[in-house]
PDB file of N, CA, C and O in Angstrom, chain B, residues numbered from 101:
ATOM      1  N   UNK B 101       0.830  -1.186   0.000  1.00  0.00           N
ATOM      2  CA  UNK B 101       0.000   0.000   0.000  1.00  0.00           C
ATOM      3  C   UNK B 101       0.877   1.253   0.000  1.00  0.00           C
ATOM      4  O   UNK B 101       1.972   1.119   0.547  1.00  0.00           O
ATOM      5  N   UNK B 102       0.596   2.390  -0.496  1.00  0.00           N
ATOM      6  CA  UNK B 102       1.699   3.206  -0.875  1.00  0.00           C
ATOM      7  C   UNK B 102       1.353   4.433   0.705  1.00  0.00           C
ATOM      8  O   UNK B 102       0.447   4.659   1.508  1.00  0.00           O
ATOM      9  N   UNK B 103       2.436   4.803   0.461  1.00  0.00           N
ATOM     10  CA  UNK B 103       2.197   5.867   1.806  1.00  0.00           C
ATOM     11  C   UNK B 103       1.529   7.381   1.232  1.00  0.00           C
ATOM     12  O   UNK B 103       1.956   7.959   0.233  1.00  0.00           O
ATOM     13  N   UNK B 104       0.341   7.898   2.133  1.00  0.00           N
ATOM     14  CA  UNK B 104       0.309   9.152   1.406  1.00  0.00           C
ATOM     15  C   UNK B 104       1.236  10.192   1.775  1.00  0.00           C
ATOM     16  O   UNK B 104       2.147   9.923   2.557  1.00  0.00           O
ATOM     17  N   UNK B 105       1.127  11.159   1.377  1.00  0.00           N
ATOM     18  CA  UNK B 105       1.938  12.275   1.645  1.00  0.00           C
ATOM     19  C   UNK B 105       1.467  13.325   2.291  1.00  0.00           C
ATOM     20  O   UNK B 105       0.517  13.919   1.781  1.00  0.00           O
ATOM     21  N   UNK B 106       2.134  13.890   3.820  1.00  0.00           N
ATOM     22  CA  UNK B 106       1.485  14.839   4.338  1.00  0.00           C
ATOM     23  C   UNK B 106       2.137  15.988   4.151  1.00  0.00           C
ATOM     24  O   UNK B 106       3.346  16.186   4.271  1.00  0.00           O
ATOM     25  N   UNK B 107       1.085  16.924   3.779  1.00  0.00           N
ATOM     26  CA  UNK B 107       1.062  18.485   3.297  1.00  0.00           C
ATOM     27  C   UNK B 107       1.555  19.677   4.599  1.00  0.00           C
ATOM     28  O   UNK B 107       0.651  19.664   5.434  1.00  0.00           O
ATOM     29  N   UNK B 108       2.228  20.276   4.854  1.00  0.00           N
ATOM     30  CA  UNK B 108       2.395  20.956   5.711  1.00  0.00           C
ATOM     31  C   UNK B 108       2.148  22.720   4.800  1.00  0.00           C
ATOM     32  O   UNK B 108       2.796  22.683   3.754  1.00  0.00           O
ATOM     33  N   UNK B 109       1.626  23.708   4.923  1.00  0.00           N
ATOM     34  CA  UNK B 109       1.859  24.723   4.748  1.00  0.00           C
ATOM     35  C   UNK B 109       2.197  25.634   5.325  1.00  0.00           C
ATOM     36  O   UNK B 109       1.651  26.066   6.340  1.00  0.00           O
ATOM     37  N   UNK B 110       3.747  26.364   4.446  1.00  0.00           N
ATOM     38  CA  UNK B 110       4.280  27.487   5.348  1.00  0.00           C
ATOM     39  C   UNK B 110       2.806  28.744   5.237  1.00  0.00           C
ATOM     40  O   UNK B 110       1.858  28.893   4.466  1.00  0.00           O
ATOM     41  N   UNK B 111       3.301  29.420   6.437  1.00  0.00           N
ATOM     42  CA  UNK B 111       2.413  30.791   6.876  1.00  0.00           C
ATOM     43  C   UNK B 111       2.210  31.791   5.645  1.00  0.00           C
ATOM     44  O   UNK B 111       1.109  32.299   5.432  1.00  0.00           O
ATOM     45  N   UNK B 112       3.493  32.088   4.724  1.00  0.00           N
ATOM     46  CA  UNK B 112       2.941  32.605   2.999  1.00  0.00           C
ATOM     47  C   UNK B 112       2.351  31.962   2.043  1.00  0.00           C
ATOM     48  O   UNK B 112       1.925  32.587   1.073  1.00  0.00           O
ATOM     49  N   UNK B 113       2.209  30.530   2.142  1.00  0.00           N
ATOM     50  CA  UNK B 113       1.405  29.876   1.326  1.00  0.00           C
ATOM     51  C   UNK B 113       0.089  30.382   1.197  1.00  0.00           C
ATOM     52  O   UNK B 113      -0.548  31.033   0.369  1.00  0.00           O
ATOM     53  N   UNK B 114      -0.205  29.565   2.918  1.00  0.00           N
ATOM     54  CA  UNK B 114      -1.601  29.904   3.270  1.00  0.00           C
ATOM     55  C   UNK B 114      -2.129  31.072   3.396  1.00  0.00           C
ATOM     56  O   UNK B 114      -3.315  31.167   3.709  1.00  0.00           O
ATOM     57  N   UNK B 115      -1.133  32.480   3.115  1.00  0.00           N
ATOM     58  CA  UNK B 115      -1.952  33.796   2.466  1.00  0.00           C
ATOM     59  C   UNK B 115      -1.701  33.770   1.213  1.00  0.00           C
ATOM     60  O   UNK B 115      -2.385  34.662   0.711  1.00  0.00           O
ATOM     61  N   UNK B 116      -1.170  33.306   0.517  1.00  0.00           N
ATOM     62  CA  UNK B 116      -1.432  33.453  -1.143  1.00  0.00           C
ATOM     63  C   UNK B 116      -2.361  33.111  -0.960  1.00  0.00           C
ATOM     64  O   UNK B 116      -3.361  33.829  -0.981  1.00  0.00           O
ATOM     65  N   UNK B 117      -2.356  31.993  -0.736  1.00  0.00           N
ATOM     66  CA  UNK B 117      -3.831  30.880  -0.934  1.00  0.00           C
ATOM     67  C   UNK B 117      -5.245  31.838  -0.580  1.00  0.00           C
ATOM     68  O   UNK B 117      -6.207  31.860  -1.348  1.00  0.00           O
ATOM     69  N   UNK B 118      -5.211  32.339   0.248  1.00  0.00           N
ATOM     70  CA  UNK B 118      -6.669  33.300   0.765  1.00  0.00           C
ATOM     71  C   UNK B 118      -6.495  34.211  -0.096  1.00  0.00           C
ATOM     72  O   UNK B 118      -7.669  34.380  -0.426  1.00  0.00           O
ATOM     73  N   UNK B 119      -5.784  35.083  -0.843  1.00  0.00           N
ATOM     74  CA  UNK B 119      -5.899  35.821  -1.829  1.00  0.00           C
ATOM     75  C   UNK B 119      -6.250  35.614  -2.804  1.00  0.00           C
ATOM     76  O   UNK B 119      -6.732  36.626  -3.312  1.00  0.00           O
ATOM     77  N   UNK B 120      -6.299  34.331  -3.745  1.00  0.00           N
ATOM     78  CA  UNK B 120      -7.026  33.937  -4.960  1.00  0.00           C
ATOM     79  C   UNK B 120      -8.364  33.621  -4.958  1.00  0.00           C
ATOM     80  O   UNK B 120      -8.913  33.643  -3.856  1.00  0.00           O
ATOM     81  N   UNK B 121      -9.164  33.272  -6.123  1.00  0.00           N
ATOM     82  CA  UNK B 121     -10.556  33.028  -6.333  1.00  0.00           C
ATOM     83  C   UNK B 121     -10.904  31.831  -5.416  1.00  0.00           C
ATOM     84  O   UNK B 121     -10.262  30.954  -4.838  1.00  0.00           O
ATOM     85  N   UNK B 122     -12.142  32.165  -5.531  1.00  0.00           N
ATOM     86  CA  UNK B 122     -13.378  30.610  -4.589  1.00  0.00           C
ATOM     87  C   UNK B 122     -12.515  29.592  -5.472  1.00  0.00           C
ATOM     88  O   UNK B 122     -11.947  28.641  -4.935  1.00  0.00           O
ATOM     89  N   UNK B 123     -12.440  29.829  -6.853  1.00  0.00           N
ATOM     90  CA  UNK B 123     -12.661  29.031  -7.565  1.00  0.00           C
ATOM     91  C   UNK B 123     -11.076  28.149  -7.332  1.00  0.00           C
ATOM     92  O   UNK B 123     -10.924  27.003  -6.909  1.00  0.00           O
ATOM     93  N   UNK B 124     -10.038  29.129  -7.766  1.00  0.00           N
ATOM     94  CA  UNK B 124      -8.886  28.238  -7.982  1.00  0.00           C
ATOM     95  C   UNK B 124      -8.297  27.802  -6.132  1.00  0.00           C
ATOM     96  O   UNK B 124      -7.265  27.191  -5.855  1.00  0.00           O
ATOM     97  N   UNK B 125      -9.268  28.317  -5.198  1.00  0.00           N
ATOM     98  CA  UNK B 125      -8.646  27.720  -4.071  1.00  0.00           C
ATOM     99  C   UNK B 125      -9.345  26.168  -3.780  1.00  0.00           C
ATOM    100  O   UNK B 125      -8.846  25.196  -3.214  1.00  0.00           O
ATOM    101  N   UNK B 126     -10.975  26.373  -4.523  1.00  0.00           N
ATOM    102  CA  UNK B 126     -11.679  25.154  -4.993  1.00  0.00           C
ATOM    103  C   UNK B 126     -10.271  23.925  -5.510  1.00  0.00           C
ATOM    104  O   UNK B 126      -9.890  22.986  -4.812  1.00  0.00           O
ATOM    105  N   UNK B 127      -9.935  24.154  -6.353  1.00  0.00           N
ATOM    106  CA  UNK B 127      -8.996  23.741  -7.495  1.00  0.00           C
ATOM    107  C   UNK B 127      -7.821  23.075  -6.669  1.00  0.00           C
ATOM    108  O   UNK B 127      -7.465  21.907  -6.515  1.00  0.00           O
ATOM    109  N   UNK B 128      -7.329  24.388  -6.163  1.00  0.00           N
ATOM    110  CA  UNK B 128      -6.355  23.886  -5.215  1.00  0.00           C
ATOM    111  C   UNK B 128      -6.417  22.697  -4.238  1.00  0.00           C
ATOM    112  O   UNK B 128      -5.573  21.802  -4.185  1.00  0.00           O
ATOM    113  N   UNK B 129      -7.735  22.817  -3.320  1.00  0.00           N
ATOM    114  CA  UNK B 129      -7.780  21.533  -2.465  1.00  0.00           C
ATOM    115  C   UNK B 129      -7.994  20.597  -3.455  1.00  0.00           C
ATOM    116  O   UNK B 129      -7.524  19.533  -3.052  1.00  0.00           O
ATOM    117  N   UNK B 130      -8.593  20.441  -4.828  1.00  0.00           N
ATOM    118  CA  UNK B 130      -8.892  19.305  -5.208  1.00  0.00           C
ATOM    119  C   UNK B 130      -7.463  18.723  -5.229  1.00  0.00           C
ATOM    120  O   UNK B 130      -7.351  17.535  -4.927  1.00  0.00           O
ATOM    121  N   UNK B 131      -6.279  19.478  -5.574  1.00  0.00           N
ATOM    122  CA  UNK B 131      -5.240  19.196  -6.439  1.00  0.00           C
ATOM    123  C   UNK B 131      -4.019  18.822  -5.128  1.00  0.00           C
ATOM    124  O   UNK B 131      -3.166  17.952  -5.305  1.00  0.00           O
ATOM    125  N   UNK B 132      -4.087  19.388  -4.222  1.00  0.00           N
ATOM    126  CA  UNK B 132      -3.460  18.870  -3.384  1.00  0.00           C
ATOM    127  C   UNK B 132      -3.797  17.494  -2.794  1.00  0.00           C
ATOM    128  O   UNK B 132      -3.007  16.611  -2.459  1.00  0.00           O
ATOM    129  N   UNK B 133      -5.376  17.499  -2.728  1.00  0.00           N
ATOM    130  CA  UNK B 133      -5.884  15.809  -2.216  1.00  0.00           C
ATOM    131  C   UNK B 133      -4.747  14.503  -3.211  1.00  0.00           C
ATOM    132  O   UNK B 133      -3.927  13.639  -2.899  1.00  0.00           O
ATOM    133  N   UNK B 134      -5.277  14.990  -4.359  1.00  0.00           N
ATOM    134  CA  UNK B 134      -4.094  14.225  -5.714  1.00  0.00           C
ATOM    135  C   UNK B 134      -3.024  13.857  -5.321  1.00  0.00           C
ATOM    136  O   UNK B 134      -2.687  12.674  -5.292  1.00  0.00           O
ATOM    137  N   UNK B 135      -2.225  14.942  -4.906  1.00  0.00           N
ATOM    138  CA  UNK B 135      -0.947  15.149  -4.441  1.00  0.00           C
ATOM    139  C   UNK B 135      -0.168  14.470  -3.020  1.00  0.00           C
ATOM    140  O   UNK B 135       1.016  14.323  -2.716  1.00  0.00           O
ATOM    141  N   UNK B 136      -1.395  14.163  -2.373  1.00  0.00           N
ATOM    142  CA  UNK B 136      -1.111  13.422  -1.179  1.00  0.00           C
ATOM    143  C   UNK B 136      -1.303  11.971  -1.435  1.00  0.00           C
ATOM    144  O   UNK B 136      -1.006  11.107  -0.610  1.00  0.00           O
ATOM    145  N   UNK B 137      -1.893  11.696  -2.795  1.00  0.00           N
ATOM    146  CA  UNK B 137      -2.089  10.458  -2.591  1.00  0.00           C
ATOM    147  C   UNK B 137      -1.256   9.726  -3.671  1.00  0.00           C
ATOM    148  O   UNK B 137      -0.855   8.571  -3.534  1.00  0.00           O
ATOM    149  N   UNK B 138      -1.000  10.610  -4.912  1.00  0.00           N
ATOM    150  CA  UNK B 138      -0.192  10.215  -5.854  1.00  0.00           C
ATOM    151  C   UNK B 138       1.019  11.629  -6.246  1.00  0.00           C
ATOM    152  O   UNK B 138       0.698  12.122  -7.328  1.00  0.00           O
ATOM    153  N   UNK B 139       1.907  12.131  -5.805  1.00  0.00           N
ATOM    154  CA  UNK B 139       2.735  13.362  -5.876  1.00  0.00           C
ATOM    155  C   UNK B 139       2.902  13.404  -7.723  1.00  0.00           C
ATOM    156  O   UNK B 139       2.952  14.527  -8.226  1.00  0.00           O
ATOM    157  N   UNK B 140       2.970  12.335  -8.537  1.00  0.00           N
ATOM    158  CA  UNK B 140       3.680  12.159  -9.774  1.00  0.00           C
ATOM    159  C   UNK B 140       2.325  12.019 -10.391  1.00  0.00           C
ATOM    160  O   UNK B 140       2.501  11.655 -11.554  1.00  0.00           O
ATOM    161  N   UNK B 141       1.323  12.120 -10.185  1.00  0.00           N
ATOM    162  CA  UNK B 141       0.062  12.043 -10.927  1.00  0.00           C
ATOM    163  C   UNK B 141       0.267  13.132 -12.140  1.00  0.00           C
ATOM    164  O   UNK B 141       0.706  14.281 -12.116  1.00  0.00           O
ATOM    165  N   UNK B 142      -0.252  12.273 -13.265  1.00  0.00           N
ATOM    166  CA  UNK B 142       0.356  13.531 -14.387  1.00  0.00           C
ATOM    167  C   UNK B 142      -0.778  14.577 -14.701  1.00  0.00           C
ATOM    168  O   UNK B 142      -0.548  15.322 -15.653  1.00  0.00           O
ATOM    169  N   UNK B 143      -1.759  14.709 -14.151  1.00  0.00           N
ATOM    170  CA  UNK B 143      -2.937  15.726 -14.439  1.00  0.00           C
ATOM    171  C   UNK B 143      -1.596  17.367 -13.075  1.00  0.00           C
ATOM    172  O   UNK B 143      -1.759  18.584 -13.161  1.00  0.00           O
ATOM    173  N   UNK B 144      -0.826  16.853 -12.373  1.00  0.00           N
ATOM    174  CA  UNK B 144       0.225  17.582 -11.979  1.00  0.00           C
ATOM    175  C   UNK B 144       1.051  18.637 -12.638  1.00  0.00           C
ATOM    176  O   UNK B 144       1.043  19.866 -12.575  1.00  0.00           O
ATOM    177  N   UNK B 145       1.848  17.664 -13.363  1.00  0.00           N
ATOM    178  CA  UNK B 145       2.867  18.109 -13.927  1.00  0.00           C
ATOM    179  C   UNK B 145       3.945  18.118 -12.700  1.00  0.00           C
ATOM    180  O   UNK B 145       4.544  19.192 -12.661  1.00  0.00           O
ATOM    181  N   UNK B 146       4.267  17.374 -11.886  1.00  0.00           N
ATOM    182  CA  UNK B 146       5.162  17.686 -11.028  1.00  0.00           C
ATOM    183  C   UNK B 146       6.426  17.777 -11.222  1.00  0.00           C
ATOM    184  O   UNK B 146       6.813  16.682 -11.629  1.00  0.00           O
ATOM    185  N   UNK B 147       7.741  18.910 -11.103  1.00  0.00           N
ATOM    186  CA  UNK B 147       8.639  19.215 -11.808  1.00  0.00           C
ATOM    187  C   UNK B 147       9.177  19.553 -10.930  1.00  0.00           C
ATOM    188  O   UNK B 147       8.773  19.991  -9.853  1.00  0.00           O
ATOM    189  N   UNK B 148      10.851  19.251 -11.593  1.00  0.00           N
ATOM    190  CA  UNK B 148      11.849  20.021 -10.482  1.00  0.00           C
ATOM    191  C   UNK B 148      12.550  21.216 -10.585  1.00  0.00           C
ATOM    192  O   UNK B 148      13.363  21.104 -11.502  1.00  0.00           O
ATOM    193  N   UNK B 149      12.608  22.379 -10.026  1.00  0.00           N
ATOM    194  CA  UNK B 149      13.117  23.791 -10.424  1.00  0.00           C
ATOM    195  C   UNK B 149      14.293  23.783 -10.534  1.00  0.00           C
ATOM    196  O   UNK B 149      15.185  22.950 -10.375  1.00  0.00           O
ATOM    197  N   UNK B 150      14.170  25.624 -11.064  1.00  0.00           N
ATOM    198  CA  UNK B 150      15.719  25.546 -11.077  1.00  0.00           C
ATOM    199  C   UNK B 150      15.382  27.835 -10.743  1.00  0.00           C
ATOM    200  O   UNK B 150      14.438  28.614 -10.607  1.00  0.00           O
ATOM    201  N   UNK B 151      17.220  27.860 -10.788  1.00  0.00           N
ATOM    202  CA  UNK B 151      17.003  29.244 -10.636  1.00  0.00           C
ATOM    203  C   UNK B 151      17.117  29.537  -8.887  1.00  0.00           C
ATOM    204  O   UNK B 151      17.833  29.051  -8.011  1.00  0.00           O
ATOM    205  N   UNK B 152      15.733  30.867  -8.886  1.00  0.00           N
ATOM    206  CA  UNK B 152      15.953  31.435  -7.514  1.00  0.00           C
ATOM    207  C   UNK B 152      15.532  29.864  -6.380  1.00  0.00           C
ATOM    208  O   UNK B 152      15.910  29.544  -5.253  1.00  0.00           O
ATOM    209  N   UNK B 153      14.341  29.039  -7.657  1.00  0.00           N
ATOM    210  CA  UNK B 153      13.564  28.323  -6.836  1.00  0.00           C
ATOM    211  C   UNK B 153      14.106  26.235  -6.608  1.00  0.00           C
ATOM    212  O   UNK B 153      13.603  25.132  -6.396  1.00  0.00           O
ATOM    213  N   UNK B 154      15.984  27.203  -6.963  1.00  0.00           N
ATOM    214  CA  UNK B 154      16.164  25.383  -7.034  1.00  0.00           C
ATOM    215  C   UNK B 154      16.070  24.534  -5.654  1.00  0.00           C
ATOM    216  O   UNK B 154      15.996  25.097  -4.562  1.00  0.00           O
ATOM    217  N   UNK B 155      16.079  23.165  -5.807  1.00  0.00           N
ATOM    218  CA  UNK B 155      15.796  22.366  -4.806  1.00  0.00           C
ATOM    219  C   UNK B 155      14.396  22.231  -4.640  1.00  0.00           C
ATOM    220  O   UNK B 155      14.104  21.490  -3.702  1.00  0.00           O
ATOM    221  N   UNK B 156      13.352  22.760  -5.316  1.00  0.00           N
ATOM    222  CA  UNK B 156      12.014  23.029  -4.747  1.00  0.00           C
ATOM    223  C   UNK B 156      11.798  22.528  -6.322  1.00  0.00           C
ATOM    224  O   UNK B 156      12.558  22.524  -7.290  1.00  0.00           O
ATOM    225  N   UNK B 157      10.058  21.997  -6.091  1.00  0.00           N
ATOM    226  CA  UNK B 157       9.346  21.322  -7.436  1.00  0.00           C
ATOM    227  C   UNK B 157       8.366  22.354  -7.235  1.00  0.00           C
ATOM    228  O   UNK B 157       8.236  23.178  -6.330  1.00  0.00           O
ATOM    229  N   UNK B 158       7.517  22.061  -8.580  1.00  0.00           N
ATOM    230  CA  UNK B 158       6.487  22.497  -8.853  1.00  0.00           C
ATOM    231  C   UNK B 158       5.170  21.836  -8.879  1.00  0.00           C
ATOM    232  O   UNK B 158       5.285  20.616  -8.760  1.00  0.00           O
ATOM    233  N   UNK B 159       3.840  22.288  -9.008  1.00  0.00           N
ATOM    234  CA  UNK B 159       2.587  21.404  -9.309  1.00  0.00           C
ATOM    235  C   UNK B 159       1.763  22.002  -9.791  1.00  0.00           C
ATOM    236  O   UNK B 159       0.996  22.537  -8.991  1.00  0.00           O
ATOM    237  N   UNK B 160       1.443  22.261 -11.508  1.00  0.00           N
ATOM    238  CA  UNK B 160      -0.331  22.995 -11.624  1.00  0.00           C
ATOM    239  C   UNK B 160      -0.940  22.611 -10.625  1.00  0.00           C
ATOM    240  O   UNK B 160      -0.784  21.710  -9.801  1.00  0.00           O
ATOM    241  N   UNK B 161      -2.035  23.823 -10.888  1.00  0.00           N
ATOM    242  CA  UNK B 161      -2.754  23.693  -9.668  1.00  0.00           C
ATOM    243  C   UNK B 161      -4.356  24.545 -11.030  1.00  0.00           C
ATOM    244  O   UNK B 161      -5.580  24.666 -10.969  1.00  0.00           O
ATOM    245  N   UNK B 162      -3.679  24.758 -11.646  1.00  0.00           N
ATOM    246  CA  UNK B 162      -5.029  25.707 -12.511  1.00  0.00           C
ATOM    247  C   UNK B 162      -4.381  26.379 -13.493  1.00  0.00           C
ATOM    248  O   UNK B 162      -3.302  26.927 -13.271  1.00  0.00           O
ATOM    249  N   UNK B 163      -4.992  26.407 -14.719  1.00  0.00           N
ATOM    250  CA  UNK B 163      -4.586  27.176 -15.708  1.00  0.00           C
ATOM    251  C   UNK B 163      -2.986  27.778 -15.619  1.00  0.00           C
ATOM    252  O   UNK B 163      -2.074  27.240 -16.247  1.00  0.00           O
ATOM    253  N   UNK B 164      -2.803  28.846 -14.838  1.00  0.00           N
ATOM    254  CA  UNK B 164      -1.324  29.206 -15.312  1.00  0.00           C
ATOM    255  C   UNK B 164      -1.530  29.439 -13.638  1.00  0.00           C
ATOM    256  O   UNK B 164      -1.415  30.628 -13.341  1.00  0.00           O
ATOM    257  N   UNK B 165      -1.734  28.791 -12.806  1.00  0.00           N
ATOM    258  CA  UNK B 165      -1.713  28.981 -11.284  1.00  0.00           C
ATOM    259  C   UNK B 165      -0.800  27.494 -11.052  1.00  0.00           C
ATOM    260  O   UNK B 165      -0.927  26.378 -11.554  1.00  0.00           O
ATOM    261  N   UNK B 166       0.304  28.141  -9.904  1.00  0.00           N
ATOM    262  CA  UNK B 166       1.453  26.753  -9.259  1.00  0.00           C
ATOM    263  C   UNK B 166       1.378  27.053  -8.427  1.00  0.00           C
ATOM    264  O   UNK B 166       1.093  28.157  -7.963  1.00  0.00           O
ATOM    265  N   UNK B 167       1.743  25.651  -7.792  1.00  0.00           N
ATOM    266  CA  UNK B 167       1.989  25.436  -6.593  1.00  0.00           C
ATOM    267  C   UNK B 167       3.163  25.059  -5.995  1.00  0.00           C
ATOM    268  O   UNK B 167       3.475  23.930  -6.373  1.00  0.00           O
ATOM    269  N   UNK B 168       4.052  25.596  -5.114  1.00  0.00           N
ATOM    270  CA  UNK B 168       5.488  25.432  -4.924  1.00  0.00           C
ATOM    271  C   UNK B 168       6.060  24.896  -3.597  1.00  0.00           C
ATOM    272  O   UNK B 168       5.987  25.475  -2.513  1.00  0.00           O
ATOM    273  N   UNK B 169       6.532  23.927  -3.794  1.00  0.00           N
ATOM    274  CA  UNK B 169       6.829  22.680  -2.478  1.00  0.00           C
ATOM    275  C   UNK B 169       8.738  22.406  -2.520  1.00  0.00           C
ATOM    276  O   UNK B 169       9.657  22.479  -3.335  1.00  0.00           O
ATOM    277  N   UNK B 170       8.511  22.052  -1.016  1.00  0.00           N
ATOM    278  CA  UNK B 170       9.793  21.643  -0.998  1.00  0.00           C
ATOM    279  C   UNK B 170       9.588  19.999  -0.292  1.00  0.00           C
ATOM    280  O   UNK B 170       8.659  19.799   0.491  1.00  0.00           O
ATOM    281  N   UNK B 171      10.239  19.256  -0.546  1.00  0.00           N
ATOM    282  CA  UNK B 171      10.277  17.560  -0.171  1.00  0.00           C
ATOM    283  C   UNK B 171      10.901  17.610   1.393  1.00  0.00           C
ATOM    284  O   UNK B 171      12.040  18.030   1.595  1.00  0.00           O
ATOM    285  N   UNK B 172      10.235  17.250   2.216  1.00  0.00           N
ATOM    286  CA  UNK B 172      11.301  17.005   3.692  1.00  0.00           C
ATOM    287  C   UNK B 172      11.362  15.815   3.879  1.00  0.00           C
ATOM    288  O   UNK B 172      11.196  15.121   2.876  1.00  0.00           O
ATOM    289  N   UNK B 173      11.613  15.117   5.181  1.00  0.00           N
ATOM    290  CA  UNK B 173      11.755  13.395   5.064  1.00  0.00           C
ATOM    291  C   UNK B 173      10.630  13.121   5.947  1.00  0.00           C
ATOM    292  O   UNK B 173      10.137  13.923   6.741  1.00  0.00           O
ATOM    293  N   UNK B 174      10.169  11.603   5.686  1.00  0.00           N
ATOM    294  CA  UNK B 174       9.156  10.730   6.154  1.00  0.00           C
ATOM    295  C   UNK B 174       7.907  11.370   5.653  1.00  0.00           C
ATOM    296  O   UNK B 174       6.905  11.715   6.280  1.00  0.00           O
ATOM    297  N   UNK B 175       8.303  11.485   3.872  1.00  0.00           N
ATOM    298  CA  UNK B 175       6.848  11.655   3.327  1.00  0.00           C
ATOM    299  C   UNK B 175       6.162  13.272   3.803  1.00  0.00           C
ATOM    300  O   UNK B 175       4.955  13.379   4.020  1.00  0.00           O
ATOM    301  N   UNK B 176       6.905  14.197   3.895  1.00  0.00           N
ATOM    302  CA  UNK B 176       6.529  15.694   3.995  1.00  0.00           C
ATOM    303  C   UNK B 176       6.573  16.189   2.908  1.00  0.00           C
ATOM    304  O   UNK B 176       7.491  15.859   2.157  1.00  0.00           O
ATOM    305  N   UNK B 177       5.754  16.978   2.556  1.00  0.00           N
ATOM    306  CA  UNK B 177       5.834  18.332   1.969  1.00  0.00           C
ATOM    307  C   UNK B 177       5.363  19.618   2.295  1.00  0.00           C
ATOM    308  O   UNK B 177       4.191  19.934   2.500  1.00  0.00           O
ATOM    309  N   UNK B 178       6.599  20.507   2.336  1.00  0.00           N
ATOM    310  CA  UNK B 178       6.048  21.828   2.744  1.00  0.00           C
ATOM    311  C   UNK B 178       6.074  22.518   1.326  1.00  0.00           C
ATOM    312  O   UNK B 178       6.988  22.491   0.502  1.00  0.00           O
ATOM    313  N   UNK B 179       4.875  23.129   1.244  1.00  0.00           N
ATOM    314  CA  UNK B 179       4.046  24.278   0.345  1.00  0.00           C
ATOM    315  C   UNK B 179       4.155  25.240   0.737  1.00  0.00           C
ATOM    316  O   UNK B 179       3.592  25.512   1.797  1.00  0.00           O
ATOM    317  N   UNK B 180       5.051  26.343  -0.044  1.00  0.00           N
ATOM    318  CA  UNK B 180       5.601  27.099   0.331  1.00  0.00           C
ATOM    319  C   UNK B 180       4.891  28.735  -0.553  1.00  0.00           C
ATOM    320  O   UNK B 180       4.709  29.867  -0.105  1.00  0.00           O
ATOM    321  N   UNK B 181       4.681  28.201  -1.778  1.00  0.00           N
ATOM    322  CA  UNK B 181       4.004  29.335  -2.559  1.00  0.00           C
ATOM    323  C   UNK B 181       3.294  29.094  -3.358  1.00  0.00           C
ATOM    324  O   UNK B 181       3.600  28.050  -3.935  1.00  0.00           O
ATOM    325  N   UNK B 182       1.959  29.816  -3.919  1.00  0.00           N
ATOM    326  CA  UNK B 182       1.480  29.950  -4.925  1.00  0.00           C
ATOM    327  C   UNK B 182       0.737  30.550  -5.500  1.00  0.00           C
ATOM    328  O   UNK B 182       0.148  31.297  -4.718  1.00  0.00           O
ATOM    329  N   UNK B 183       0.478  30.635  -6.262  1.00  0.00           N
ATOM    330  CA  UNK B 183       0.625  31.903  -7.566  1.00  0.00           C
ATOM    331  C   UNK B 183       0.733  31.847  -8.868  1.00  0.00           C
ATOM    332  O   UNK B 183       0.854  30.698  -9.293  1.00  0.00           O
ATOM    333  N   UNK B 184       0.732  33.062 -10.012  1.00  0.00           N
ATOM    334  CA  UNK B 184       0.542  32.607 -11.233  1.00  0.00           C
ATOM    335  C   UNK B 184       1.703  32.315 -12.208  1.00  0.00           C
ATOM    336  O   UNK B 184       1.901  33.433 -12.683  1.00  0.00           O
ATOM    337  N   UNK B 185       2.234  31.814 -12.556  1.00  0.00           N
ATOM    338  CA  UNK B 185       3.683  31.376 -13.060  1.00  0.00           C
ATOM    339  C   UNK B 185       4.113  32.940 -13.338  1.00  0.00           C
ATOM    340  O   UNK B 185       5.143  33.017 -12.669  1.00  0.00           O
ATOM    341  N   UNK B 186       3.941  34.054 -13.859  1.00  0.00           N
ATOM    342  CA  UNK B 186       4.423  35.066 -13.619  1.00  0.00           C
ATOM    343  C   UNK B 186       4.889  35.433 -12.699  1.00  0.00           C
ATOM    344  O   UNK B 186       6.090  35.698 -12.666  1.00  0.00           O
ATOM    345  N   UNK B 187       4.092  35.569 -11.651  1.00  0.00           N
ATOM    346  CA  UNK B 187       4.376  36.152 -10.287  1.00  0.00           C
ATOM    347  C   UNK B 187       5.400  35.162  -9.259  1.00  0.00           C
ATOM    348  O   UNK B 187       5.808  35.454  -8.134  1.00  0.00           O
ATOM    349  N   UNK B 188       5.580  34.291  -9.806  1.00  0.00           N
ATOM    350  CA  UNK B 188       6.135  33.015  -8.582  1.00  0.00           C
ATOM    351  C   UNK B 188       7.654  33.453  -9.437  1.00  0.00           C
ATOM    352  O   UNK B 188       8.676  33.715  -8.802  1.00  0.00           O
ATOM    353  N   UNK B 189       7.602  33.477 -10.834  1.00  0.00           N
ATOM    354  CA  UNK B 189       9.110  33.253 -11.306  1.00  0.00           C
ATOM    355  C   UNK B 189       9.548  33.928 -12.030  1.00  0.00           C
ATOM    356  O   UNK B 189       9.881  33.806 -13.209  1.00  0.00           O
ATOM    357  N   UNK B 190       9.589  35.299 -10.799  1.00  0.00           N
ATOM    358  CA  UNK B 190       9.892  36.971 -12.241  1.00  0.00           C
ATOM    359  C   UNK B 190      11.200  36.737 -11.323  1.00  0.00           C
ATOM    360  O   UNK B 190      12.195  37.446 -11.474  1.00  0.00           O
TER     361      UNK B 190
END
């Protein structure tokens, strides 16, 4: 049985997150549920950065909206940002 993955969010996540629509925060929980249960699910796109944001992956989350995580151990992830690929990677 595979292990899920628990979500931790840093304190700027979870105000991006209250700043966007009903809709894409709708989106968002759907997409994180995904994410806890399959991280590599390809409706994702889960990717590994580079740049200001290396060491850290990525995850659609909506149209041109990401979601930005870092891997810790025993199956963590902290969610650290998100936002519209503009704004996350000017």
């Amino acid at each position: 049985m595979k292990k899920t993955i628990r979500i931790i969010p840093h304190k700027n996540f979870t105000k991006q997150l209250s700043k966007q629509s009903p809709k894409v925060r709708t989106k968002a929980q759907e997409r994180l549920h995904i994410f806890m249960q399959d991280p590599f699910n390809r409706t994702l796109n889960n990717h590994a950065l580079t740049g200001k944001w290396d060491g850290h992956r990525s995850i659609n989350i909506s149209g041109d909206i990401r979601a930005i995580y870092k891997h810790s151990d025993n199956n963590i992830a902290i969610f650290i940002a998100i936002g519209s690929h503009s704004s996350l990677y000017r």
